[in-house]
C-alpha beads as a LAMMPS data file, in Angstrom:
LAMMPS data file: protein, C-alpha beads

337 atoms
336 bonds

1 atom types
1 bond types

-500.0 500.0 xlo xhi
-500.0 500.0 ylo yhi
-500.0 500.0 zlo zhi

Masses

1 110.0

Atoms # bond

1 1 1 25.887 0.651 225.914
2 1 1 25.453 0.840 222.431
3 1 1 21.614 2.466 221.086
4 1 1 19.442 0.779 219.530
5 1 1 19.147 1.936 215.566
6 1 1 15.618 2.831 216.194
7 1 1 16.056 5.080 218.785
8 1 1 19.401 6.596 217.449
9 1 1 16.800 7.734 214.263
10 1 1 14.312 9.117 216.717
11 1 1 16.832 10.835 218.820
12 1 1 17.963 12.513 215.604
13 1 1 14.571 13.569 214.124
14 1 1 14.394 15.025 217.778
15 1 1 17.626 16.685 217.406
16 1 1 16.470 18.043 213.968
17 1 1 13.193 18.962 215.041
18 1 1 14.348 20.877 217.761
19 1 1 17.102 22.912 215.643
20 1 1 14.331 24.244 212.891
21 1 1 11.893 25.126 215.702
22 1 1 14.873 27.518 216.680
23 1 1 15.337 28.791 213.756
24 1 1 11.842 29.500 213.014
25 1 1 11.261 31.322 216.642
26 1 1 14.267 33.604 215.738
27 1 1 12.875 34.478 212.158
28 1 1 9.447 35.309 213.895
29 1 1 10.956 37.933 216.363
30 1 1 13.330 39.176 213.149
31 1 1 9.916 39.879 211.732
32 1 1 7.933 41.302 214.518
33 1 1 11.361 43.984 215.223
34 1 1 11.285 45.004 211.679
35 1 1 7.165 45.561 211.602
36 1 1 7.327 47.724 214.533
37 1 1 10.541 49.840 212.979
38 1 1 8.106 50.566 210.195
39 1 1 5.275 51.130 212.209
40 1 1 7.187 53.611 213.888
41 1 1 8.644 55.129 211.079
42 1 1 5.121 55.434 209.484
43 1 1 3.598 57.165 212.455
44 1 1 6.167 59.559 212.786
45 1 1 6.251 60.157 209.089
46 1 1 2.587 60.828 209.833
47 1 1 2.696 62.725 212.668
48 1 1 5.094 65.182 210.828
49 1 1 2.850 65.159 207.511
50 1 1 -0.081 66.125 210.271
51 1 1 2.074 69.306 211.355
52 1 1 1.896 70.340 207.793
53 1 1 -1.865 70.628 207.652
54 1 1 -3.168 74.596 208.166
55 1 1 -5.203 75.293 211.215
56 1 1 -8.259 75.845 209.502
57 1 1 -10.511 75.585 212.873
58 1 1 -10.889 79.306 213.382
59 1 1 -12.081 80.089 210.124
60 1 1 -14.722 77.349 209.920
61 1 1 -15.984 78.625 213.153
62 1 1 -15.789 81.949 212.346
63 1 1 -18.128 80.819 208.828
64 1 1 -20.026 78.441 211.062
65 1 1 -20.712 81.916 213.191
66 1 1 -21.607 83.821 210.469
67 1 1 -23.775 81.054 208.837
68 1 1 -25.845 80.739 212.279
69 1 1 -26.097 85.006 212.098
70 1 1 -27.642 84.549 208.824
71 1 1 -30.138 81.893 209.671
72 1 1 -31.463 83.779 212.510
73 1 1 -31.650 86.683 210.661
74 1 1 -34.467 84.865 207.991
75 1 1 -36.775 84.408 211.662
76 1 1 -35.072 80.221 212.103
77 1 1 -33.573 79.995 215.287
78 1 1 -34.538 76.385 216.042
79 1 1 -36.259 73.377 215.251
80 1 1 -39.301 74.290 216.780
81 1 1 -39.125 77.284 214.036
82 1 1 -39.068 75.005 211.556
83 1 1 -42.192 72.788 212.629
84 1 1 -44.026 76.192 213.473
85 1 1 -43.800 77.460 209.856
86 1 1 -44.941 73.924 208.552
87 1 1 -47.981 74.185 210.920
88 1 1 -48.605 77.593 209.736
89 1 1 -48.392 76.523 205.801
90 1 1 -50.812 73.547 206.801
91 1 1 -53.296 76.118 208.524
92 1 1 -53.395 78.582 206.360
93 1 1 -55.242 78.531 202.960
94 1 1 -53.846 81.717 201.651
95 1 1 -50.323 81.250 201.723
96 1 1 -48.850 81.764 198.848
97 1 1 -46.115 78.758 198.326
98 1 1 -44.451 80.098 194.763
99 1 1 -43.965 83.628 196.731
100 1 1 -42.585 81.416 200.085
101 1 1 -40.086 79.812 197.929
102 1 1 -39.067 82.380 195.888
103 1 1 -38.371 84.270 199.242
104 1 1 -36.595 81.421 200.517
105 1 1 -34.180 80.544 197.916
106 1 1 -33.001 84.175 197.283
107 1 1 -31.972 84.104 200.879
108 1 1 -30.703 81.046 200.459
109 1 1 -28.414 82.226 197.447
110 1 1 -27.154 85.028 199.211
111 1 1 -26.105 82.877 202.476
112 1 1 -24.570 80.166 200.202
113 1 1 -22.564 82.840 197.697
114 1 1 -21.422 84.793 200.960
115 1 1 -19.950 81.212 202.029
116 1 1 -18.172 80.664 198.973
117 1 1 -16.997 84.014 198.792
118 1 1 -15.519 83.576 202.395
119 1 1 -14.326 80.071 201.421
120 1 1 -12.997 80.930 198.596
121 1 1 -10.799 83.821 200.294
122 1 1 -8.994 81.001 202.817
123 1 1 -6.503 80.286 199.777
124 1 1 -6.671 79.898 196.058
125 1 1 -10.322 81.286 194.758
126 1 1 -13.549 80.660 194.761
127 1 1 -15.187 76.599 195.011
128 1 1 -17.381 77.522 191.422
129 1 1 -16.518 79.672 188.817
130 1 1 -17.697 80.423 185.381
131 1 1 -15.029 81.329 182.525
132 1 1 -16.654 83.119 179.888
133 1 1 -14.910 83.843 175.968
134 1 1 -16.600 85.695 173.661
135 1 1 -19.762 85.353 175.030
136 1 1 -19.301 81.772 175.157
137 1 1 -19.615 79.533 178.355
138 1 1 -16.355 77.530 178.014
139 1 1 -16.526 75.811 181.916
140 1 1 -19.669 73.860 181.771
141 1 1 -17.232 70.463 180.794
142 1 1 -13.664 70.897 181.807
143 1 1 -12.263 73.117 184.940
144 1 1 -8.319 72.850 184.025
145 1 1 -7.717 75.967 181.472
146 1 1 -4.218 75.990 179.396
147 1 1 -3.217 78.848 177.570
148 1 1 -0.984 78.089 174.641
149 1 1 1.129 80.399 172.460
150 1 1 -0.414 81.006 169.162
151 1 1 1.003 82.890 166.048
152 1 1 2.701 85.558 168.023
153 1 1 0.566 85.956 171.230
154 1 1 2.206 84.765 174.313
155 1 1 1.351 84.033 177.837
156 1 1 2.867 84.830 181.649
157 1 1 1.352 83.585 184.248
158 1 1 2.200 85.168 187.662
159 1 1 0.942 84.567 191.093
160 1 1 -0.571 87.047 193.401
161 1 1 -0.498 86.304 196.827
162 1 1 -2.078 89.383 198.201
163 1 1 -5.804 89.100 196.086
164 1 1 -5.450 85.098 196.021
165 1 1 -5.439 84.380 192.641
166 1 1 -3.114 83.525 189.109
167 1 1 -2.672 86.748 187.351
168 1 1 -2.086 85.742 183.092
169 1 1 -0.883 88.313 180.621
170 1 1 -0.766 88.102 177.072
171 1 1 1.968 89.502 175.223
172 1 1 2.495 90.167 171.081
173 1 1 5.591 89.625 169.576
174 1 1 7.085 90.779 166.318
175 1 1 4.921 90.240 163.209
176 1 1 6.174 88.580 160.295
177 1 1 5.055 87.145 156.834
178 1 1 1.605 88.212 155.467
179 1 1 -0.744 89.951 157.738
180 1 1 -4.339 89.750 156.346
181 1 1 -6.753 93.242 157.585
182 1 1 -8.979 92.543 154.613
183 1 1 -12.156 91.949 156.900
184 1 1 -11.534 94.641 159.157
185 1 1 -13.144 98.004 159.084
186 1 1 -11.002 100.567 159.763
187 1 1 -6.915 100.558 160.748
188 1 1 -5.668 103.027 163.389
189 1 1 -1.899 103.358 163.056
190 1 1 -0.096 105.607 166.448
191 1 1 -0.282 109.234 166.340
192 1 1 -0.552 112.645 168.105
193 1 1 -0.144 115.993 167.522
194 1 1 3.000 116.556 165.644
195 1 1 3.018 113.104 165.607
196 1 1 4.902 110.273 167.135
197 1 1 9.053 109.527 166.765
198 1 1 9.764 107.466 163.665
199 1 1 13.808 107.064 163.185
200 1 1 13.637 103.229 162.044
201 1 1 12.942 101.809 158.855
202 1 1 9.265 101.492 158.466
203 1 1 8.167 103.196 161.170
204 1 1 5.074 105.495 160.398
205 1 1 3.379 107.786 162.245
206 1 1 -0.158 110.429 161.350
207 1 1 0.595 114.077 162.676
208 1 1 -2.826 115.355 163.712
209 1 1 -1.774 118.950 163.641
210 1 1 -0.445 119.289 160.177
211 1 1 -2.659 115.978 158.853
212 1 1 0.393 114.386 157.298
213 1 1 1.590 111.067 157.229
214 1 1 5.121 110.769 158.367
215 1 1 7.329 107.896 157.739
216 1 1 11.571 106.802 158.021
217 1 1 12.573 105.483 154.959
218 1 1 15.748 103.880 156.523
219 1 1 17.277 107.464 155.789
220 1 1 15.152 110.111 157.009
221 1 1 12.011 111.276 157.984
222 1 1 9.534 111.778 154.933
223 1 1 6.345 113.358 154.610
224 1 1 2.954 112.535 152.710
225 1 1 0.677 115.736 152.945
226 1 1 -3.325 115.859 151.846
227 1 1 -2.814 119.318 150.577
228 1 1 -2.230 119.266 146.660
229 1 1 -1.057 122.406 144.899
230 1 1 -2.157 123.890 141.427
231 1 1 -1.552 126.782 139.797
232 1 1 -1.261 129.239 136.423
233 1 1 0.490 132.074 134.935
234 1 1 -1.687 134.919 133.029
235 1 1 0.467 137.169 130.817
236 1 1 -0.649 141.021 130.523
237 1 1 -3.999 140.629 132.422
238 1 1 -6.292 142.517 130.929
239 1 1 -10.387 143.607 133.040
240 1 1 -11.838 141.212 130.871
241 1 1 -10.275 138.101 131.115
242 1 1 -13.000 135.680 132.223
243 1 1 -11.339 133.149 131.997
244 1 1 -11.903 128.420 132.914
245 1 1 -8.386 127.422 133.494
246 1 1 -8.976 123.670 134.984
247 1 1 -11.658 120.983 134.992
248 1 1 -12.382 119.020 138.731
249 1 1 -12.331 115.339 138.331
250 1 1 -12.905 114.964 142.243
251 1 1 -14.510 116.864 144.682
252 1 1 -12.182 118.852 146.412
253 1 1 -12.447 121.727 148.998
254 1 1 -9.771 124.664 148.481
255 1 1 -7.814 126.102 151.519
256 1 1 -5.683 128.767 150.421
257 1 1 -5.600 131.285 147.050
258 1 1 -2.664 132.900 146.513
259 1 1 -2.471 136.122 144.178
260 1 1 0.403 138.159 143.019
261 1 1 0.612 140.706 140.282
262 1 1 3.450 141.715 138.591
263 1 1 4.324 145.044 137.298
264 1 1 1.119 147.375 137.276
265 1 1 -0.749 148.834 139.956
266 1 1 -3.105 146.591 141.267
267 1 1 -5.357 143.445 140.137
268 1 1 -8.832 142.895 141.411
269 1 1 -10.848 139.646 141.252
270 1 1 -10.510 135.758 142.420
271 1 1 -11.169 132.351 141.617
272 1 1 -15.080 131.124 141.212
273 1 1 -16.575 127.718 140.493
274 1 1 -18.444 127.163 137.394
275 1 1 -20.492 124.644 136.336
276 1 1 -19.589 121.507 133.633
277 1 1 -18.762 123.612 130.751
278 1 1 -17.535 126.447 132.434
279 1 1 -19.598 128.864 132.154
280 1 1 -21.798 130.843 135.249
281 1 1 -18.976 131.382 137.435
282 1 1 -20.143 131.596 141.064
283 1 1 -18.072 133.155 143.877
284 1 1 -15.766 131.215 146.166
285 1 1 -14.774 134.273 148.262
286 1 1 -17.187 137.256 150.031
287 1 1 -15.301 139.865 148.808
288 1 1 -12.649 140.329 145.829
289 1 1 -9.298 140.138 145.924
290 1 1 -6.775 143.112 145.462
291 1 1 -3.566 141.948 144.283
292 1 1 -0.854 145.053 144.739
293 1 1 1.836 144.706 141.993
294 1 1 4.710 143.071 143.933
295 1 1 3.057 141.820 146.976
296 1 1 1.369 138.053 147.317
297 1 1 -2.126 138.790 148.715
298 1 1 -3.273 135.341 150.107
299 1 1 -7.231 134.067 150.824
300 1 1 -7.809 131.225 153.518
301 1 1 -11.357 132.177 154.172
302 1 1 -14.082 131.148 151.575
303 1 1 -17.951 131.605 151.256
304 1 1 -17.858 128.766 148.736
305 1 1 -14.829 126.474 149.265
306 1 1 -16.221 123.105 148.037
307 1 1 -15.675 122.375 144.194
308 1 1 -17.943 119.546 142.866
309 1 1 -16.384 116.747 140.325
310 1 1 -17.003 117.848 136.715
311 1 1 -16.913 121.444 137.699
312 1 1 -14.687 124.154 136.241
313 1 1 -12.517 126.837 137.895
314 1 1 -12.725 129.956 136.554
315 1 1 -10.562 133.250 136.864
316 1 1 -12.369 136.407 137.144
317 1 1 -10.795 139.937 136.703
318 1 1 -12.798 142.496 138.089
319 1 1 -10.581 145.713 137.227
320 1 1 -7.131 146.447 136.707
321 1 1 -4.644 149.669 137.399
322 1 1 -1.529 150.249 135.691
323 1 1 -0.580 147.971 132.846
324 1 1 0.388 144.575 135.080
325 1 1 2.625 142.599 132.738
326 1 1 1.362 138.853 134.050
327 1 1 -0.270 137.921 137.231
328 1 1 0.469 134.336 139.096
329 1 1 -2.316 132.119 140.497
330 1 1 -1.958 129.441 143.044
331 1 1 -4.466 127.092 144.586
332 1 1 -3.877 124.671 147.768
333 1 1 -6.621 122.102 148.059
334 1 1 -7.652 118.601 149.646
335 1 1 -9.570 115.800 147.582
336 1 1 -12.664 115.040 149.350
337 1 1 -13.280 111.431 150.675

Bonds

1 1 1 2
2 1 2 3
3 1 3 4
4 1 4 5
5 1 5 6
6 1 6 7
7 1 7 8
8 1 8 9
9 1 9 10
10 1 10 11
11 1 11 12
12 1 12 13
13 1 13 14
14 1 14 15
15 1 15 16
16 1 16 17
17 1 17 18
18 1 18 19
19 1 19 20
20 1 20 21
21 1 21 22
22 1 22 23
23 1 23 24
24 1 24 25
25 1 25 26
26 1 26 27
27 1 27 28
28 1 28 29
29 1 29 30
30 1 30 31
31 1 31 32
32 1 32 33
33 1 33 34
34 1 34 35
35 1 35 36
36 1 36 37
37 1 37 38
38 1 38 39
39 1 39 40
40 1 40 41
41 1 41 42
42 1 42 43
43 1 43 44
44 1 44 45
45 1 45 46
46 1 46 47
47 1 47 48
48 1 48 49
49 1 49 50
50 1 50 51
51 1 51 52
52 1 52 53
53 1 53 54
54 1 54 55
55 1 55 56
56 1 56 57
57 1 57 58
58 1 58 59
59 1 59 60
60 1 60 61
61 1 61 62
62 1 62 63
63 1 63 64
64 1 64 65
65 1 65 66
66 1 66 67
67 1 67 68
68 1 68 69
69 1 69 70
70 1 70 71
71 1 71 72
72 1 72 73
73 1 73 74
74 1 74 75
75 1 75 76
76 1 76 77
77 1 77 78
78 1 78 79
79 1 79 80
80 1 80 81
81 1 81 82
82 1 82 83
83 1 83 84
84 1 84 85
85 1 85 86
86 1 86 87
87 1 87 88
88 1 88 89
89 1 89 90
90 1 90 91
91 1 91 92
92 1 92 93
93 1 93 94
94 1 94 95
95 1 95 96
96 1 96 97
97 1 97 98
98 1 98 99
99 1 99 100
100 1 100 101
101 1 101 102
102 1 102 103
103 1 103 104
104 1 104 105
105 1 105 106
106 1 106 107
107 1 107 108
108 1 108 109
109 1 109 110
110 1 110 111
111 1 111 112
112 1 112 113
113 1 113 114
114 1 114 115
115 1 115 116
116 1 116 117
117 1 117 118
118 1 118 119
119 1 119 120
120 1 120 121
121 1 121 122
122 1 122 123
123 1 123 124
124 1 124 125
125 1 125 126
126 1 126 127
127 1 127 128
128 1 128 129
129 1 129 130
130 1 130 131
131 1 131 132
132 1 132 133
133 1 133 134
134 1 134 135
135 1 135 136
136 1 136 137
137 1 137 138
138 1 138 139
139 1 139 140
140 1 140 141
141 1 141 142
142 1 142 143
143 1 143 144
144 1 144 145
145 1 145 146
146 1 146 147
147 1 147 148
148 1 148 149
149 1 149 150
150 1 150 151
151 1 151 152
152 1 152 153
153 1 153 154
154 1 154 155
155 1 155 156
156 1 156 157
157 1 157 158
158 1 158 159
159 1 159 160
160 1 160 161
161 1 161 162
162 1 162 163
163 1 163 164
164 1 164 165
165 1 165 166
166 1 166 167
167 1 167 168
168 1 168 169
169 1 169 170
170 1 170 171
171 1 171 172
172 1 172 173
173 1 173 174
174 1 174 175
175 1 175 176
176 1 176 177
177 1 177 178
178 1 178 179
179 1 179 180
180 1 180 181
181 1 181 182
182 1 182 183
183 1 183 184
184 1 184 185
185 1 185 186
186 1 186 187
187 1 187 188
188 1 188 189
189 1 189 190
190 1 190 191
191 1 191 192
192 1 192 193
193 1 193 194
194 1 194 195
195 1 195 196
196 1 196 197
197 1 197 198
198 1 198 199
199 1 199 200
200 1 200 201
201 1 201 202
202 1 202 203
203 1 203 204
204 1 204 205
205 1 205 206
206 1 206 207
207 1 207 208
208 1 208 209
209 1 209 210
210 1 210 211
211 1 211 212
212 1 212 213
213 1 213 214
214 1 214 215
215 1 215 216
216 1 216 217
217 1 217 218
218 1 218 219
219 1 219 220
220 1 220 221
221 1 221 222
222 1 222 223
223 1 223 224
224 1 224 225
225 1 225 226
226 1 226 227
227 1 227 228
228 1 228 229
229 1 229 230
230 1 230 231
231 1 231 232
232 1 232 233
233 1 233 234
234 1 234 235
235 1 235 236
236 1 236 237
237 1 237 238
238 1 238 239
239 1 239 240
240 1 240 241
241 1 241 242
242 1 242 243
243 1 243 244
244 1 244 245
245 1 245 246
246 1 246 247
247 1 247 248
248 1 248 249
249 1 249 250
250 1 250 251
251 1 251 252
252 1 252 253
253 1 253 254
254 1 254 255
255 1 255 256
256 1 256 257
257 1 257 258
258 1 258 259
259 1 259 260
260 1 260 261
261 1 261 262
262 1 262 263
263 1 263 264
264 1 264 265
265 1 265 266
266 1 266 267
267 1 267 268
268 1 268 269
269 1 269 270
270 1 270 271
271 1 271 272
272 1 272 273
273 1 273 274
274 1 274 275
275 1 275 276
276 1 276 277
277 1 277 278
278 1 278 279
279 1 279 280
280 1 280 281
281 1 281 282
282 1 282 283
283 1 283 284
284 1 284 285
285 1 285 286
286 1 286 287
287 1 287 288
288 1 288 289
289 1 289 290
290 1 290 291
291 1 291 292
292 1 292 293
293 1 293 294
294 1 294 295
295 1 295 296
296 1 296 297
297 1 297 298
298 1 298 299
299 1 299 300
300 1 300 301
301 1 301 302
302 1 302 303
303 1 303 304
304 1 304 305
305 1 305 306
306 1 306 307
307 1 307 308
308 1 308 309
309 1 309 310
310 1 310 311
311 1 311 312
312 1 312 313
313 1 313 314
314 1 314 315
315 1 315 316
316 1 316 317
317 1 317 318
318 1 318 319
319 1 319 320
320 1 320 321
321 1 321 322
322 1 322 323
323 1 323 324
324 1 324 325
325 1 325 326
326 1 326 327
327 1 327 328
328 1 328 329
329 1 329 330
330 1 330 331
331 1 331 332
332 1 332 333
333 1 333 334
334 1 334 335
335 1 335 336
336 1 336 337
């Protein structure tokens, strides 16, 4: 029997109906499997993440402990404590409250520094810190610190593990172009006694035995010495040559005489200081000199060793033996600063 058109339709929508309610049921349980895959996946990603987490239990009791210890020991064991020292501020007019506090909150300090301390040693430092340069508080605004290369001061940053902490070392490099000391006050450069090893161009050293400045010049080692030399030669000395052979321009202590007379018997005398025009000679030595024809007779102790700027040296013959044909004078000094 053939359908009626009507019903055919119906039958159809029915059909139709029937197919996407299928189709919607299976995407609903394609949805629900793949939720709880993630779920899962989450919670054991979680549950692994979890294991990762330090045991920090023991040390918080152990602080918790120690934090209890140090309650006690300020006389608070309980709450009852706590009401019976507000009853006995309320009843008692001569308590004095500034002293109370001040009491309370050094004791206070100590328990809460003493927990940061222990804190702080779990891993990493303490929770507050202050970072001080040149005097200067530089941590009241930012906590991060970088330390950047500048000119030629580096950084390294290493970490120790055993104290807990980030040790930073600086490091200079080699110097170049202009290097401006101009405000500074004094310059030590390396020494020692007999002075350091200088075998490269430049290198320069003070040798605090001899007072010399060494230096390489690329070539060898030179040396700059303090000690400056002067000296004369008196033909046929005769016992009364009294006699201003130099002017000082600088002050300038003397550290060795040297005398030798030639032919003769003997010389006597030595070298005084006179005044601007050369004239009363005064004594640099105790005793005079005795220069024995042929053999250098050398001074390095003086009464009077200092010569002041615009003074003269003068040469004074006490006595002579023999007929000396010319007698040679040298004089080691240092300019005064």
């Amino acid at each position: 029997m053939a359908l009626d058109p009507f019903e055919k339709g119906f039958l159809t929508a029915q059909q139709v109906k029937e197919d996407l309610s299928d189709s919607i049921n299976e995407i609903i349980r394609d949805f629900k499997e793949r939720i709880k895959d993630l779920k899962d996946d989450l919670l054991v990603e979680f549950e692994e993440s979890l294991k990762k987490v330090p045991d920090l239990s023991d040390e918080v009791s152990i602080l918790k402990q120690n934090l209890d210890r140090k309650i006690e020991s300020i006389g608070i064991k309980s709450k009852e404590d706590i009401l019976d020292i507000k009853n006995q501020i309320k009843n008692t007019d001569n308590v004095n409250l500034d002293n109370l506090k001040g009491d309370l909150d050094k004791k206070i300090d100590v328990i809460r520094n003493e927990f940061r301390n222990r804190l702080g040693r779990l891993g990493g430092g303490n929770m507050s810190r202050q970072i001080n340069i040149n005097s200067s508080v530089m941590s009241t605004r930012y906590n991060d610190i970088n330390f950047q290369e500048f000119g030629n001061v580096g950084w390294a940053a290493v970490n120790d593990d055993d104290n807990k902490r980030v040790n930073v070392r600086a490091s200079i490099g080699i110097l170049a172009g202009a290097i401006d000391a101009g405000g500074a006050t004094s310059l030590e450069i390396p020494n020692a006694a007999g002075g350091t090893t200088v075998d490269a161009a430049g290198e320069v050293t003070l040798d605090t035995t001899s007072g010399t400045i060494n230096f390489y010049d690329g070539t060898a080692e030179r040396v700059l010495t303090p000690v400056q030399r002067m000296g004369f030669f008196l033909e046929t000395p005769v016992a009364t040559d009294d006699l201003a052979f130099t002017r000082i321009r600088t002050a300038m202590t003397i550290i060795e005489v040297d005398y030798l007379c030639v032919g003769g018997t003997n010389w006597v005398g030595q070298v005084q200081e006179g005044d601007a025009n050369g004239l009363n000679g005064v004594d640099t030595q105790t005793t005079d000199t005795t220069a024995s024809a042929g053999t250098n007779a050398q001074v390095t102790s003086f009464s009077n060793a200092a010569i002041d700027a615009g003074d003269y040296l003068i040469l004074k013959t006490t006595s002579i033996s023999g007929t000396p044909t010319s007698l040679v004078v040298t004089i080691y000094f240092r300019q005064d600063a």
